[in-house]
N, C-alpha and C positions, 0 to 999 in steps of 0.2 A: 500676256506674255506668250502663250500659245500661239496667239495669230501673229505677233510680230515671228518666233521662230519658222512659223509657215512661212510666210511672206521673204524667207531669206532663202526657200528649196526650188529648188527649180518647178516649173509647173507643168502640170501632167498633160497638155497640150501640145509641147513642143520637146524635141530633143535637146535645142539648145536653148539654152536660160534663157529669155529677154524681158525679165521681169525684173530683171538685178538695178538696171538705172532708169529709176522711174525719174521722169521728167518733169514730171507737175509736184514733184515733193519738195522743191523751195517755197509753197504753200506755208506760211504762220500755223503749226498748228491751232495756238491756241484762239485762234478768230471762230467767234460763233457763225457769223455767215461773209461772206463776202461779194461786193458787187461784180454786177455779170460783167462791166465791162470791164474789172482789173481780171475777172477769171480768163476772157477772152483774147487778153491781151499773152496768159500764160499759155492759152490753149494755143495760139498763132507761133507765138515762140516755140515751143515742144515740137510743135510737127511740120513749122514751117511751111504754112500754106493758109494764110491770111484770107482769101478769097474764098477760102470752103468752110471758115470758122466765122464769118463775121455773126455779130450778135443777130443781128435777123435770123438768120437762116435758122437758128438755134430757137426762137420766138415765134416762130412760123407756126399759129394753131392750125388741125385740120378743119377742110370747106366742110360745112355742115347742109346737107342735104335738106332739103323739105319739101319736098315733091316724087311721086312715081316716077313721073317726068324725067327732071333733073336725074334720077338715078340710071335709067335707061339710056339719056345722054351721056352722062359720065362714064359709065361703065358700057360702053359698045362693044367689044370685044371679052366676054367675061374670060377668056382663057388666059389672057391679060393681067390677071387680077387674083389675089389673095384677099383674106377677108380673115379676122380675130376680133372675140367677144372680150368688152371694154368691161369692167367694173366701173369706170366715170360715166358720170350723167349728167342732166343740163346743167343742175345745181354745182357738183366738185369735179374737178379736173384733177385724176390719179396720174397721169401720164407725162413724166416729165426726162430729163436727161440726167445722168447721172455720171459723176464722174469720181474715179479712184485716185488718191492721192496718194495715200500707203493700202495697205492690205484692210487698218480699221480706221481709217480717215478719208470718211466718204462725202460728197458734197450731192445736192439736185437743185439744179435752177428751177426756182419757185417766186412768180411774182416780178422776174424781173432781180434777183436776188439768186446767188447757192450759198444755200442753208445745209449746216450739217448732219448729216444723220446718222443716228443710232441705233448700234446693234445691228449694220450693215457692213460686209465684209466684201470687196472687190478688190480683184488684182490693182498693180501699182500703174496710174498710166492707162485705165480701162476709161472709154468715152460709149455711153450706153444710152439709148431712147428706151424706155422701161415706165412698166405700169406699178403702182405701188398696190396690193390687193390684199384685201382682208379675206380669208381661206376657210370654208369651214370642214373640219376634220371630224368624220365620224367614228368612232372606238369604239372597241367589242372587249368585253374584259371577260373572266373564263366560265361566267354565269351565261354568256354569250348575251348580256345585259346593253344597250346603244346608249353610248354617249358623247353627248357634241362637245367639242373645244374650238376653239378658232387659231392659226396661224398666219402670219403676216409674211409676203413672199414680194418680191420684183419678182415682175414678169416682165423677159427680155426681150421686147420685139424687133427692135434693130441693133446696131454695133455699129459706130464709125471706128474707135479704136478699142481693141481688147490688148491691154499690156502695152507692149510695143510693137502688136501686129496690128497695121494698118488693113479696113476690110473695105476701106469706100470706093475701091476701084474694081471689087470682088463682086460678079455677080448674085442675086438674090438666094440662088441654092446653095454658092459656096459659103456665103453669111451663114444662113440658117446650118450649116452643116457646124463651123466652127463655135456658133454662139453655141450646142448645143451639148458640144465636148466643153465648151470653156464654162457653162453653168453646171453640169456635173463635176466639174474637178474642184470648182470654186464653192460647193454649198456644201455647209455644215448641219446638214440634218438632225445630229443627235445635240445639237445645243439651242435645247427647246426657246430660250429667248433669242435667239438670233432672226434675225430675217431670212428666210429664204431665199434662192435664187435657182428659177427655172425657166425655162426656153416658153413664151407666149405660143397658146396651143393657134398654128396659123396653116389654113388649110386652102386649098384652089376653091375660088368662088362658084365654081359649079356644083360642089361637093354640098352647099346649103340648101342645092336644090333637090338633092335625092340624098344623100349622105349625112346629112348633119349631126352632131353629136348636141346640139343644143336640147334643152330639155326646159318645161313646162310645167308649175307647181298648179296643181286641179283646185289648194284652196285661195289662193288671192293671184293666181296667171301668173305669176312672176316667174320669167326668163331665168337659168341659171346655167353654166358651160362645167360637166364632170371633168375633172383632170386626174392624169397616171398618179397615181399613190403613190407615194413619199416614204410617208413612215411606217416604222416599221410594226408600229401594232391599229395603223387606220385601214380600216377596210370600205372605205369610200370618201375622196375626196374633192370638193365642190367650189365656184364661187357664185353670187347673184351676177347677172349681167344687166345693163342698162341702154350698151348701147353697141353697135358695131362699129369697127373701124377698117378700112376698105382700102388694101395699099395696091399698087402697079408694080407689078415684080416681073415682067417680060424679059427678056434677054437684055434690051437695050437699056433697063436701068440700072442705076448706081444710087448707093446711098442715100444721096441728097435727091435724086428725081425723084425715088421711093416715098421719100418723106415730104418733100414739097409739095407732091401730090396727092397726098393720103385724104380721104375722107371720112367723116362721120356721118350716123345716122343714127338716133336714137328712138327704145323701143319701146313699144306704147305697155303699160301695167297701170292697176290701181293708183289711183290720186294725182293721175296729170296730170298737169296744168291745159288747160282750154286752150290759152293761146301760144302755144309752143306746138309743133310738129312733130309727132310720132307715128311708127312705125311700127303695125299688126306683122309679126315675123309672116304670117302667110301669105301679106302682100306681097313682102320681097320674092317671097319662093315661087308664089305665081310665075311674077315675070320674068325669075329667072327660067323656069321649066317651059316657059313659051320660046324661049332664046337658045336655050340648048338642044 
């Protein structure tokens, strides 16, 4: 009842309302999932541009890296380039689109299928590229005693549509600027079941070569990326990573080039698989530090 009365106030994004006629709410509520092509068919209606929603574009996985090589060619220009630590690995695929129907009628193509999901809050009309990530939250209680819990967050790494503002003709910095206001206005922090939602920590690709925030566990190697703290009695919060994910965010992209040409690369820890390609985080930083 709460979220629907939110869902009826204006949103702290904008001055003027455009949250009020969400366009994809002649959705069935009550359909457990719905096929991509009847969604795609409502996505093309709503916004009226068929050729930027077809079901491909939306099914497009990232090119998966496996070479030094490869990587060097791909990325020739790193100033070119943005880079964000994945919680997906060879085995599950967390990164999917997401789309808001009402404020708590959320949908994510999955499989070829949007399936509904729960305990997920997005504006009405919101069209989102987002990581689903298991969080883990450290707490200090007044023994100053450590304890772990976990929280489950979207992490937003692009936006075609937030609400009724369309972002896909918006440069790379103006996205990252709005996504970042529209996931603070949208996350309900103190309703410990809910999902999260926070802006995907996304940094200039040179930054992994001298900068990086990425971090190393000394007992089994495993990669993990700290993030700004949340709540309000965590005083450190983390997730594992597996893999990097490497967009093209120059001036001349939009949206869809961002996302058609995204790559992966995934990182080498305990128990690879032999015949799969991974990637020693020191090798990337080498040839990045030879190139910058």
């Amino acid at each position: 009842m709460w979220l629907h009365r939110r869902s009826e106030e204006p949103p702290c994004i904008s001055v003027k309302c455009y949250w009020t006629n969400a366009r994809l709410s002649t959705i069935d509520s009550n359909l457990k999932f719905i096929e991509a092509s009847q969604m795609i068919i409502h996505l093309t209606d709503a916004y009226a541009s068929p050729r930027r929603h077809k079901q491909e574009i939306l099914l497009v996985q990232p090119r998966e890296l496996d070479s030094i090589d490869n990587f060097t060619h791909t990325v020739q220009d790193v100033e070119d380039w943005h880079y964000c630590s994945l919680y997906s690995s060879q085995v599950t695929n967390h990164c999917n689109f997401y789309v808001g129907i009402t404020s708590s009628k959320v949908y994510r193509l999955q499989r070829n299928k949007w399936v509904k999901v729960k305990n997920l809050a997005l504006g009405r009309g919101t069209v989102l590229y987002g990581e689903f990530v298991k969080e883990t939250v450290k707490l200090k209680n007044r023994n100053a005693e450590e304890k772990c819990s976990f929280r489950y967050s979207l992490h937003v790494i692009d936006a075609l549509q937030l609400a009724d503002k369309s972002l896909t003709d918006l440069s790379f910095n103006e996205r990252m600027k709005i996504i970042k206001i529209y996931c603070k206005a949208i996350n309900k922090e103190s309703y410990l079941t809910s999902v999260r939602v926070r802006p995907k920590v996304l940094e200039p690709m040179a930054n992994l070569a001298f900068n990086s925030s990425l971090k190393k566990r000394k007992n089994n190697h495993q990669y993990f990326q700290p993030l700004p703290v949340m709540g309000a009695h965590s005083h450190e919060e983390l997730y594992d990573i597996h893999s990097l994910l490497l967009l093209k965010t120059n001036s001349s992209q939009s949206f869809h080039s961002t996302y058609v040409l995204r790559v992966q690369m995934f990182l080498k820890a305990e128990g690879c698989p032999e015949d799969k390609k991974y990637f020693a985080l020191d090798e990337i930083v080498s040839n990045l530090k030879e190139r910058v």
